[in-house]
C-alpha positions, 0 to 999 in steps of 0.5 A: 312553886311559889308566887311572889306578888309585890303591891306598889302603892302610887305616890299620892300628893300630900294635901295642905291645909292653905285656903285660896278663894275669891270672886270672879267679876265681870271687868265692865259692870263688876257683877259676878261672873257665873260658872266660870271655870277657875284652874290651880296650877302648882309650878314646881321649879317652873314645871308643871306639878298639878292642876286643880279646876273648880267652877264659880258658884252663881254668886261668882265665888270659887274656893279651893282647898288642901293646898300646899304653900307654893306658887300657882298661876290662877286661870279663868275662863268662860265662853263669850269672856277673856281674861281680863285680870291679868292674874294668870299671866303672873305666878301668885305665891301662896304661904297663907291662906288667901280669901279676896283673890278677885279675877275679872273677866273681859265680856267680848263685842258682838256686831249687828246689822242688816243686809238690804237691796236699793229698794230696801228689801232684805238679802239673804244668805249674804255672807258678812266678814269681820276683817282685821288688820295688822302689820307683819314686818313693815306690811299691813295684813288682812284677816278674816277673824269671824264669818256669818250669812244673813238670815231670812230677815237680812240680820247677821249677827257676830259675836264673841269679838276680841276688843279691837277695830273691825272692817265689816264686809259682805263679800257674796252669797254664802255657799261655799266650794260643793265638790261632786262627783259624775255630771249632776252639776249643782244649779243656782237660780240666782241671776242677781249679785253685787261687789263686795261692800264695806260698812259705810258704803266704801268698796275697799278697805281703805275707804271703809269705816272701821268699828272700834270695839270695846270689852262687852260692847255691841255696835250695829253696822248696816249694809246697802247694797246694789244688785246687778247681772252677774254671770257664771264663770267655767272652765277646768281645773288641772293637776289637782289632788284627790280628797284635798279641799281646794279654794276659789278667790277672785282678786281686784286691785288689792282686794279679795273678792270670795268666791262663795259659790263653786261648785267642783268636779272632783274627777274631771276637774270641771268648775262653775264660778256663780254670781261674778259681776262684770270685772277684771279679776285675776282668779287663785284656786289653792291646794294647800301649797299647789297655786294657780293664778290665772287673768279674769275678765267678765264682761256681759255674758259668762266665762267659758273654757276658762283653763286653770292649773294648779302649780307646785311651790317654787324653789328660789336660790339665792347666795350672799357674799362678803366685800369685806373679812370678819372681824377677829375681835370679842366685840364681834364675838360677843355680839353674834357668838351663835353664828361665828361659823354661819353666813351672817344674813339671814333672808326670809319671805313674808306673805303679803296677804293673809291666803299665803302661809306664814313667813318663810326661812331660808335654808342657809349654808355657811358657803353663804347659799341660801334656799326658800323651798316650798313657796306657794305662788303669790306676792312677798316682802324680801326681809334680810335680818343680819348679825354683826353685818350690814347688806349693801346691795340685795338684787334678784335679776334687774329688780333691786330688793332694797329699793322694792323688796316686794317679790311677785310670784308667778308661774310664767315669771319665775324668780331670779335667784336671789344675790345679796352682797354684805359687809361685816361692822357697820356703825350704830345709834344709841338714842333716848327719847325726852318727851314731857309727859311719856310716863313709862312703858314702850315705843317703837323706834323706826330707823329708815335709811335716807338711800336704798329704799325700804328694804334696809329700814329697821325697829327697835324698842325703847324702854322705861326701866324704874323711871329712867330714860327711855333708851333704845339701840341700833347695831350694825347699820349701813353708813349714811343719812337716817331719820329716826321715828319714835312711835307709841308702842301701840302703833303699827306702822307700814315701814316697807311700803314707800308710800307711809315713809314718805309721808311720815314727819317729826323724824330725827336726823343721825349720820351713821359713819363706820363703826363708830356708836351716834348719841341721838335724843328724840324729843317728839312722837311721831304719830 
């Protein structure tokens, strides 16, 4: 018998002669940048072809060889730094060698302080937030984007922040939730605590001063603040998950108060709440999706036999129906060719605090019934984007979702199914925003309706192509009164909480009748 054997040799990558070599320097000071890690990524018909890592010598040079004529994207990275060149965001297009390829690297923010009682002795193990806030369809949102305790001297350090405005917040004690198993409940010896405090002494967030942080730059921000008696709050915590880690929070008036320190009976479900100063709170204990929401109130002693359970995600139905038939026209057609055989509104929940997942989507059928499933109790905004199609009327019981689209969700107070009513067309507005001085770039276009609430107000962008105008456009609007709003693409603007249109000026009034387009110019910047 004999044997054959084949030897197949791999395909290896031909090697160019082309040079790519720079600096990378730091974006504030224009020093070099050390041991940054600098990546080739050849593209080949946008997909990725190879990728080549390099790291910049002690003088900030970096050089790669053997290439091929190609496009690449350039990356550049180094702890405590983002990209600040822009220059991996863009192909670059090598066909000759290239030696002066600078990469700049953005340093990022630290924030300092120290923590202190009245008498001005240091606290330790204060657990310090740096909060952030964005806004999430028409809603303001909270993070927490980093958490640290204080040391023994009451100092905190957070480092490695992205530029941007922070709110700083000592929210407790640190500690975390301790599970345990059997009797050998953990022990605190603390007697003392305090309310969550902010940065400049405010005990919200709307009171608080916010640090503006820049690339590279280190703010100080001390914390005063006051001990008082606090108290332990127990009770029983049922229909929990073994092996799953659970959260405690304490809720005040729009506000998250950390539960830090809590310890758990895995078995039993046994819980100890410390360090609660007196308070009305309500108390959420999460599970993944299994939520409990249960009223708290903490006078002068502790809380016993507080009985919580945890309950599964909520099913909310819904149906939409037309009041008018679809158009057969290529206008329609063209306009929304992917849902010519699908319910034309869309609704979708959004959080309205950072402890809720992110948005949810309906499930949609094309009789036009609709199912969120898997909704963890909690507060949501109703958002209902349609195509081709305008709702008039969107209700879940007695309460009207245009006029308050915010959906609480308990336990004791399921939802009503949801019933939107729509009508196919609707008219629109084509606008251009003259503004001495606007240059080029973007704005938001905020569009609210002068009937109906918040739920139907609606964004654009205008946009500056080349020099020209800045145009911008609205489809499918209900008839009526609007004022029109042009923001600097930077804002970020609450436009589905009543409180922030009431107060917003320099609009523009348009009436929006039929099918028919409104011309409108905008010729101020709301700010």
């Amino acid at each position: 018998m004999r044997l054959l054997f084949f030897l197949f040799a791999p395909l290896l990558a031909v090697a160019g002669d082309l040079t790519l070599s720079g600096t990378v320097v730091n974006s504030q000071t224009g020093e070099p940048v050390k041991r940054a890690l600098v990546t080739v990524l050849e593209l080949d018909n946008r997909q990725q072809r190879g990728e080549t890592p390099n790291f910049s010598t002690d003088s900030g040079t970096y050089q790669f060889t053997g290439l091929t004529a190609a496009t690449y994207f350039i990356r550049v990275a180094k702890p405590g730094y983002v990209n600040g060149s822009g220059v991996g965001n863009r192909p670059v297009e090598l066909t000759a060698s290239k030696s002066d390829l600078r990469l700049e690297l953005s340093p990022l923010g630290v924030i300092t302080g120290r923590a202190v009682d009245a008498s001005g002795q240091p606290l330790r193990g204060v657990r310090i937030l740096a909060i952030t806030t964005s806004v999430r369809s028409g809603l303001r949102s909270t993070n927490q984007s980093r958490s640290v305790a204080t040391d023994d001297r009451g100092m905190y350090r957070l480092w490695n922040l992205q530029p941007g405005k922070y709110y700083i917040k000592a929210a407790g004690f640190s500690g975390g939730t301790y599970t345990y198993l059997g009797d050998a409940t953990p022990q605190f010896f603390t007697s003392d605590g305090f309310r969550p405090t902010y940065s400049g002494g405010g005990s919200t967030l709307d009171s608080a001063q916010p640090i503006d942080i820049a690339p590279g730059a280190e703010a100080h921000a001390d914390l005063n603040l006051s001990l008082e008696p606090s108290y332990k709050v127990r009770g029983v915590l049922s229909n929990i998950s073994s092996g799953k880690p659970v959260t405690f929070e304490l809720l005040t008036s729009g506000e998250t108060v950390t539960a830090s320190r809590v310890s758990l009976n895995r078995t039993s479900g046994r819980f100890e709440l410390q360090d609660v100063v007196p308070g009305v709170y309500k108390l959420r204990v999460a599970q993944e999706k299994h939520v409990a929401l249960a009223p708290l109130s903490v006078k002068a002693q502790d809380v016993e036999n507080l009985a919580v359970r945890l309950s599964p995600p909520l099913e909310i139905a819904g149906i939409s129906r037309a009041t008018n038939t679809r158009p057969e026209s290529a206008a329609f057609e063209e306009l929304a060719p992917r849902f010519r055989n699908q319910a034309p509104c869309r609704p979708q929940l959004t959080p309205a605090n950072a402890q809720l997942p992110e948005t949810i989507n309906a499930q949609s059928t094309e009789q036009g019934t609709f199912t969120f499933t898997g909704v963890p109790l909690g507060v949501y905004s109703l958002d209902i984007h349609c195509f081709g199609a305008y709702v008039h009327s969107a209700m879940s019981g007695t309460q009207d979702l245009l006029a308050n689209p915010t959906l609480v969700l308990t336990s004791e107070n399921p939802p009503a199914p949801i019933e939107l009513a729509y009508a196919f067309g609707g008219g629109g507005i084509h606008g251009r925003i003259s503004v001495p001085g606007a240059g080029t770039g973007t704005f938001m276009v905020l569009a609210v309706p002068q009937f109906g609430g918040p739920g139907q107000s609606q964004t654009s962008l205008a946009t500056n192509q080349d020099g020209e105008a800045f145009e911008f456009s609205f489809g499918s609007l209900a008839p009526g009164s609007y004022l029109v709003y042009a923001f600097p693409d930077s804002a970020e603007v609450e436009f589905r909480n009543p409180k922030v249109l009431a107060a917003l000026k320099q609009g523009t009034p348009v009436q929006v009748t039929g099918d028919a387009v409104t011309e409108i110019t905008i010729k101020e910047v709301a700010r």
